[in-house]
C-alpha positions as CSV (number, residue, x, y, z in Angstrom):
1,X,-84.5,95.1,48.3
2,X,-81.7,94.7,45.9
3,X,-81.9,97.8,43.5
4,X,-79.8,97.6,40.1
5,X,-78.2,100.7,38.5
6,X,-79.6,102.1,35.5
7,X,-77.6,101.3,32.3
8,X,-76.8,105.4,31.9
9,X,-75.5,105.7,35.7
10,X,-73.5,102.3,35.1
11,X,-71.8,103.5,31.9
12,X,-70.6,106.7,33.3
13,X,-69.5,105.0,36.5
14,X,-67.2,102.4,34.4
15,X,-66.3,105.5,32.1
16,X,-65.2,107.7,35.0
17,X,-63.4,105.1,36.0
18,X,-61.0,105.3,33.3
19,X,-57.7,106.9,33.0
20,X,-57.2,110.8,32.5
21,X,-56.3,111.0,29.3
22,X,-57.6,107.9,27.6
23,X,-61.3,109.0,29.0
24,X,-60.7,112.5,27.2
25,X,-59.8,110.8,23.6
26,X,-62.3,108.5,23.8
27,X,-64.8,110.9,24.4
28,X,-63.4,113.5,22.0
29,X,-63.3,111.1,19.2
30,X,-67.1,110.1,20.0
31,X,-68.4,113.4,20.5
32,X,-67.1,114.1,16.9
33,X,-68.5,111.5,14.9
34,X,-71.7,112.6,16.7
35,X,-72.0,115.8,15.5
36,X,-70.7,114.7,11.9
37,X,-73.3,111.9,12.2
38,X,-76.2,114.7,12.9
39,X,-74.9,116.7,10.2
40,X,-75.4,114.3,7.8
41,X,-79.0,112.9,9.2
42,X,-80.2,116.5,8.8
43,X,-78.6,117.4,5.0
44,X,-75.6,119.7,6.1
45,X,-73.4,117.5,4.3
46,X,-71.8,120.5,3.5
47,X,-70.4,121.7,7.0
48,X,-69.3,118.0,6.6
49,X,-67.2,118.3,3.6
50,X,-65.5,121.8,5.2
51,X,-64.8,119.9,8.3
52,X,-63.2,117.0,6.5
53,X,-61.4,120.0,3.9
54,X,-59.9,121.8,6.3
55,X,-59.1,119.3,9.2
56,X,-57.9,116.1,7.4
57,X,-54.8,115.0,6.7
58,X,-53.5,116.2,3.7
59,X,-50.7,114.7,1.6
60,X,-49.3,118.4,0.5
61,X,-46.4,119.0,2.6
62,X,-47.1,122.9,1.0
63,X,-50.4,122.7,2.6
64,X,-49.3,121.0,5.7
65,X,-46.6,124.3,6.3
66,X,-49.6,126.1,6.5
67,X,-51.8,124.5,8.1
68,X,-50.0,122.6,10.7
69,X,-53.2,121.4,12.9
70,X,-54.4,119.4,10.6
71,X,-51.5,117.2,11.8
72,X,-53.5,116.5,15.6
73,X,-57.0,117.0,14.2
74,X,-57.2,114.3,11.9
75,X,-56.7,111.9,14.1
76,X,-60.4,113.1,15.8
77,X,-62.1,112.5,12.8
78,X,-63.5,109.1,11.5
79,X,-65.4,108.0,8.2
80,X,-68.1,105.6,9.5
81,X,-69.5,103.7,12.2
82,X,-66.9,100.4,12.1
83,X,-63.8,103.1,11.7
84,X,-64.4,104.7,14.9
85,X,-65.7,101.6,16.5
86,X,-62.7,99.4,15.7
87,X,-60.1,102.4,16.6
88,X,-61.6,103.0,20.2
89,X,-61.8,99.4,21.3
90,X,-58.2,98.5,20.2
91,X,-57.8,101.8,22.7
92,X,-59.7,101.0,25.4
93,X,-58.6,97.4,25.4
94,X,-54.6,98.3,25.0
95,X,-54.5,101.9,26.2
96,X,-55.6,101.2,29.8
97,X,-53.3,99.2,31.1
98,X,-50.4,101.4,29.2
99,X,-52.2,104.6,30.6
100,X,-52.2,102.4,34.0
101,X,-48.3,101.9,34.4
102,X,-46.6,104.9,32.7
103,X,-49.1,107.6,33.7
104,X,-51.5,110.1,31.9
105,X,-49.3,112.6,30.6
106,X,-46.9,109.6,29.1
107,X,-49.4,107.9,27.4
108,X,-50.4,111.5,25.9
109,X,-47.0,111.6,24.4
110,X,-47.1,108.1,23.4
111,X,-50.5,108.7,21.6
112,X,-50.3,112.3,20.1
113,X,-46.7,111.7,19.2
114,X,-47.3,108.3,17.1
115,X,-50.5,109.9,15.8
116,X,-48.2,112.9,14.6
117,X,-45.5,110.7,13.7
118,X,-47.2,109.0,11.2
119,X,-48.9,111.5,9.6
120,X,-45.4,112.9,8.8
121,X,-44.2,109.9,7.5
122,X,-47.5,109.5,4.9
123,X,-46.5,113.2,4.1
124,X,-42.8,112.2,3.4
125,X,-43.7,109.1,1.4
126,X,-46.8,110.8,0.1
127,X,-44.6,111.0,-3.5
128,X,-43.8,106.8,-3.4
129,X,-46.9,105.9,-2.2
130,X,-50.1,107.4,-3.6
131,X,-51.7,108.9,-0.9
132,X,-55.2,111.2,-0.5
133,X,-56.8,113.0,2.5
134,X,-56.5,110.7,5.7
135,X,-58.5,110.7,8.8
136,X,-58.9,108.7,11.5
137,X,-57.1,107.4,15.1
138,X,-55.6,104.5,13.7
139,X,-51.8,105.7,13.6
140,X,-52.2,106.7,16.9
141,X,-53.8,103.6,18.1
142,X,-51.4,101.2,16.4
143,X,-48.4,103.5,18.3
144,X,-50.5,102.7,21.7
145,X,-50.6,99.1,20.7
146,X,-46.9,98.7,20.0
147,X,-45.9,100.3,23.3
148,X,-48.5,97.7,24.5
149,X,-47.0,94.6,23.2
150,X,-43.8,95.5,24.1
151,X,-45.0,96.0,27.9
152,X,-47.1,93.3,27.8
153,X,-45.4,91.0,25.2
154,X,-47.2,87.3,26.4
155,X,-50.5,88.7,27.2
156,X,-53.0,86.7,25.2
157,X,-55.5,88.5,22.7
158,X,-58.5,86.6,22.6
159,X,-60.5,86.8,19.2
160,X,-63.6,85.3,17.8
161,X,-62.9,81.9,16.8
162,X,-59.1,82.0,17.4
163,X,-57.4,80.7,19.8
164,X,-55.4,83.1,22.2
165,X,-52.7,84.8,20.3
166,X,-49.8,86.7,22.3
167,X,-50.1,90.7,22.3
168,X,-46.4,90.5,20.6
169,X,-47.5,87.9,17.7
170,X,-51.0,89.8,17.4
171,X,-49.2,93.3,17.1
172,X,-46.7,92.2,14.6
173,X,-48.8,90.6,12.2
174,X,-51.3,93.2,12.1
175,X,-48.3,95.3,10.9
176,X,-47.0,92.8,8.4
177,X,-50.1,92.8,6.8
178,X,-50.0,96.3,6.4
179,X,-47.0,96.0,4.7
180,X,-48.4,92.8,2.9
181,X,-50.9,95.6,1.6
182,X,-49.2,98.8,1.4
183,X,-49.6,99.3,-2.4
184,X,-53.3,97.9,-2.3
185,X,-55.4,101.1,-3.8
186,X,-58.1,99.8,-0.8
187,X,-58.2,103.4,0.7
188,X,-56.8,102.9,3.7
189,X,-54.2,104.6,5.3
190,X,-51.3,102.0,5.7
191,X,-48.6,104.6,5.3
192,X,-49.9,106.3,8.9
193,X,-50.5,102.5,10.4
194,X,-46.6,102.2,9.9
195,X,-45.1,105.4,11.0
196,X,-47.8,105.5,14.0
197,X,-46.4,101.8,14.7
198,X,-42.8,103.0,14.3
199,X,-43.2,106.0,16.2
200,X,-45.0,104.0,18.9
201,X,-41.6,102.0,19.1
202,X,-39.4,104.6,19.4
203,X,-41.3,106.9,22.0
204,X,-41.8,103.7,24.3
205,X,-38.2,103.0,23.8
206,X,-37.1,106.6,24.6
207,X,-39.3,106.4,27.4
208,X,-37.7,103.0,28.8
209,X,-34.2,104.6,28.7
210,X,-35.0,107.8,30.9
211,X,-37.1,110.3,28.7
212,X,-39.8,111.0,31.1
213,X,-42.0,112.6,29.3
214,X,-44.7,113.3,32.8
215,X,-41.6,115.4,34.1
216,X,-40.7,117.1,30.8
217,X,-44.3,118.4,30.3
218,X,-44.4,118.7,34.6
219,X,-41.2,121.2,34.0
220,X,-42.3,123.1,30.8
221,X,-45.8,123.9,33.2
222,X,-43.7,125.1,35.6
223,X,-41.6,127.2,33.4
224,X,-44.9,128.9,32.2
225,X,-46.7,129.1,35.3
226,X,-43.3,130.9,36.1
227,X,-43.4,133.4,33.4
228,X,-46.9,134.4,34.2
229,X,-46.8,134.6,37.7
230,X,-45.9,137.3,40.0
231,X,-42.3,138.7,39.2
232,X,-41.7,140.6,42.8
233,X,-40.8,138.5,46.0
234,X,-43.7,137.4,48.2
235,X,-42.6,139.0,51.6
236,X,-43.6,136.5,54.7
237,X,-43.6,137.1,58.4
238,X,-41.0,134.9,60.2
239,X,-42.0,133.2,63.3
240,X,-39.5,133.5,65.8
241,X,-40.1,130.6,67.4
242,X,-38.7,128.7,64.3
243,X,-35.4,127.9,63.2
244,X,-34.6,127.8,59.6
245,X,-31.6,125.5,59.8
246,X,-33.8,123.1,61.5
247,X,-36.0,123.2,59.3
248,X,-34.2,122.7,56.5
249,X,-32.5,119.6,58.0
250,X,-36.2,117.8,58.6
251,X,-37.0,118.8,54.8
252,X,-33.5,117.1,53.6
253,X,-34.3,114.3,56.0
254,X,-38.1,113.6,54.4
255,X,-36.8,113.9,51.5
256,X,-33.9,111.2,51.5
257,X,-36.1,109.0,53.0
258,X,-38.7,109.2,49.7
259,X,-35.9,109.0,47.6
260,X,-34.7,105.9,49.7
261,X,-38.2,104.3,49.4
262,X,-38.6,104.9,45.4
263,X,-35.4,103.8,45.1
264,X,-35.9,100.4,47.0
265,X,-39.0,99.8,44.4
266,X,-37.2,100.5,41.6
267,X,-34.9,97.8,42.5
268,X,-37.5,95.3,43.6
269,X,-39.8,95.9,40.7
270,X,-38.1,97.8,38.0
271,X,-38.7,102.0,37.2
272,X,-42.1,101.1,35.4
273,X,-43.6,100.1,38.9
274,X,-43.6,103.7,39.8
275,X,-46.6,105.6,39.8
276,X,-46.5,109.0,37.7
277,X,-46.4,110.8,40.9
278,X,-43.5,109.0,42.0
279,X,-41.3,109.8,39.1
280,X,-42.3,113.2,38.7
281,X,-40.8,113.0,42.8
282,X,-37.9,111.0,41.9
283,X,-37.5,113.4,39.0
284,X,-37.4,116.8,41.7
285,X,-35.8,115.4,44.1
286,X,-32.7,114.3,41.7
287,X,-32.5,117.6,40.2
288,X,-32.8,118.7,44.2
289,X,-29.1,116.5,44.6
290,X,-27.7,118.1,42.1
């Protein structure tokens, strides 16, 4: 007899299934509002206010100096039920199949760095523009769904009671009308929209010219796990049965041939047809060469 899953044991197999990093923001962001949304069901809208006071974006570049986190932690927080909604399905939708081709520690970058990015620009602007404390994913979602359309430029958005719009039209306009509305008073922060969009644009770009930024953080582990580790010589017992120059020869051999075969797929399919594994190899075995 046919036996279906329960809804719980369905929705944590599709979530599982999800990409490294996207499945932790997602479920950061949730878990948040969750515990603000309890706070405020039981009357400690007080611990809310300190959260929001001393994790928000602030427009005080002074205050930013200071306080620096608030830069990454705002982007964890979110104001009502529709503001979180909206921001985590524009990420699911977009961010998977981003997270998908560049890898989890790119799309990191990609997210964290337009989330940051246009926090700083709100900050910088802060004295055109009026601006007050800001919270919220949406920079960072609108970087992801930049880097999006300009992967995926044709693929259609489908909206209710639209017809099909191209990820590269969609994208676009969503921005101009942030510009349309920059000055609006409507309390919402178009300022971080833009610089998360811009930023978006030039990480994805960066990235498309040779920043990899898997193998950056990949060598900056390294590096630390380095510092940390052991600083005498691990003495091994050498088989004399084995010859070290031989050795060596089958290693270079191996590894020509995987530099060979990533090398062949770059020029069938282009470097973003590599799986993050396969540039952080490409990546090792080119400083290897040299």
């Amino acid at each position: 007899m046919y036996q279906q899953d329960s809804f719980a044991s369905s929705f944590r197999r599709s979530f599982n299934m999800l990409p490294g990093a996207l499945r932790w923001i997602l479920a950061i962001n949730v878990i948040v509002f969750v515990i603000q949304a309890l706070l405020d069901l039981f009357g400690l809208n007080v611990v809310n206010r300190f959260i929001i006071e001393w994790f928000a974006l602030s427009s005080s570049s002074g205050e930013m100096l200071t306080q620096p986190w608030r830069l990454v932690t705002y982007m964890f927080l979110h104001g009502s039920g529709f503001h979180i909604l909206f921001n985590m399905l524009w990420l699911w939708w977009m961010g998977r199949p981003v997270e998908d081709s560049l890898g989890s520690r790119n799309f990191a970058v990609l997210f964290l760095g337009s989330g940051i990015g246009g926090a700083l620009i709100q900050i910088l602007l802060s004295g055109v523009i009026a601006t007050g404390p800001t919270i919220g994913a949406s920079g960072a979602v609108f970087g992801i769904m930049v880097c999006f359309a300009i992967m995926y430029p044709t693929q259609p958005i489908l909206l209710l009671l639209l017809p099909p719009i191209e990820a590269r039209y969609f994208v676009a306009g969503l921005i101009f009308l942030d510009v349309l509305f920059l000055n609006a008073g409507d309390n919402i922060a178009r300022l971080v929209h833009l610089g998360g969009a811009f930023w978006g644009w030039i990480l994805i770009k960066a990235y498309y010219r040779g920043y990899n930024y898997d193998a950056w953080i990949g060598s900056a582990k390294q590096s630390i796990t380095g510092v940390f580790s052991s600083s005498g010589p691990t003495k091994r017992t050498k088989n004399k049965n084995m010859y070290s120059v031989s050795d060596a020869n089958i290693i270079e051999e191996i590894d020509q041939n995987e530099m060979d075969r990533i090398l062949d797929k770059i020029a069938k399919s282009g470097y973003s047809s590599l799986t993050a594994d396969e540039k952080r190899l490409l990546f090792e075995l080119s400083n290897k060469k040299n």
